[in-house]
C-alpha positions in Angstrom: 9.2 -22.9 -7.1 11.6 -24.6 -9.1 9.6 -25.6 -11.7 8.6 -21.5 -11.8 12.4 -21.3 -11.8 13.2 -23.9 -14.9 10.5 -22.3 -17.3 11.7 -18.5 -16.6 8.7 -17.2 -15.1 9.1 -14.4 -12.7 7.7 -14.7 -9.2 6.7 -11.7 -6.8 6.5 -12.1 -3.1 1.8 -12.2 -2.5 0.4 -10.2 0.5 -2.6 -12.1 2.3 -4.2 -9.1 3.7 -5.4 -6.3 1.5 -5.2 -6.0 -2.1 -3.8 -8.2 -4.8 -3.2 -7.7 -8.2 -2.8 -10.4 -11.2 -2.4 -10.4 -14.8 -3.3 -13.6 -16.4 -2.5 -14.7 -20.4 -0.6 -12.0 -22.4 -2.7 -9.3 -22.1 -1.3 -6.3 -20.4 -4.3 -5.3 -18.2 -4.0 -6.0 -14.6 -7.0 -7.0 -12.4 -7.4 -6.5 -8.5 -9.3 -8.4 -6.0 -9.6 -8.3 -2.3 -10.8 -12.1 -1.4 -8.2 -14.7 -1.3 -9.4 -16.5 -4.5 -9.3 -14.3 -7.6 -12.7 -13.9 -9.6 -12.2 -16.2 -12.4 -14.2 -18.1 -15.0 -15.1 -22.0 -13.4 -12.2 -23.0 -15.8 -9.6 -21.1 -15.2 -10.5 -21.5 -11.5 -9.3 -25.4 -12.1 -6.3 -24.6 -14.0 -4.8 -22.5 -10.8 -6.0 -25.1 -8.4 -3.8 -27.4 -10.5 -1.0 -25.1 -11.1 -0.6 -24.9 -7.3 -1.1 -28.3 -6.6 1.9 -29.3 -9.0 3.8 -26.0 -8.0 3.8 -26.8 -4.1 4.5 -30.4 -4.6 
């Protein structure tokens, strides 16, 4: 999180159950999914996976 913190980006508190909503790159349209991985291209799949990696460590 502090990482998140140094580079300015915003942070909102994730529900497990239910819902979630993301917006991913600059574009301003916001996607929902209901599974606990987010329907993504292969690629961008392994770029989260590593974001969270390096953000939990």
């Amino acid at each position: 999180m502090a990482l998140l913190e140094e580079l300015g980006i915003e942070v909102y508190p994730q529900h497990i159950d239910g819902r979630k909503y993301m917006q991913v790159g600059s574009k301003h349209r916001v996607s929902s999914y209901l599974s606990d991985i987010p329907s993504l291209p292969f690629l961008g799949l392994l770029d989260l996976n590593r974001l969270l990696k390096r953000v939990s460590s």
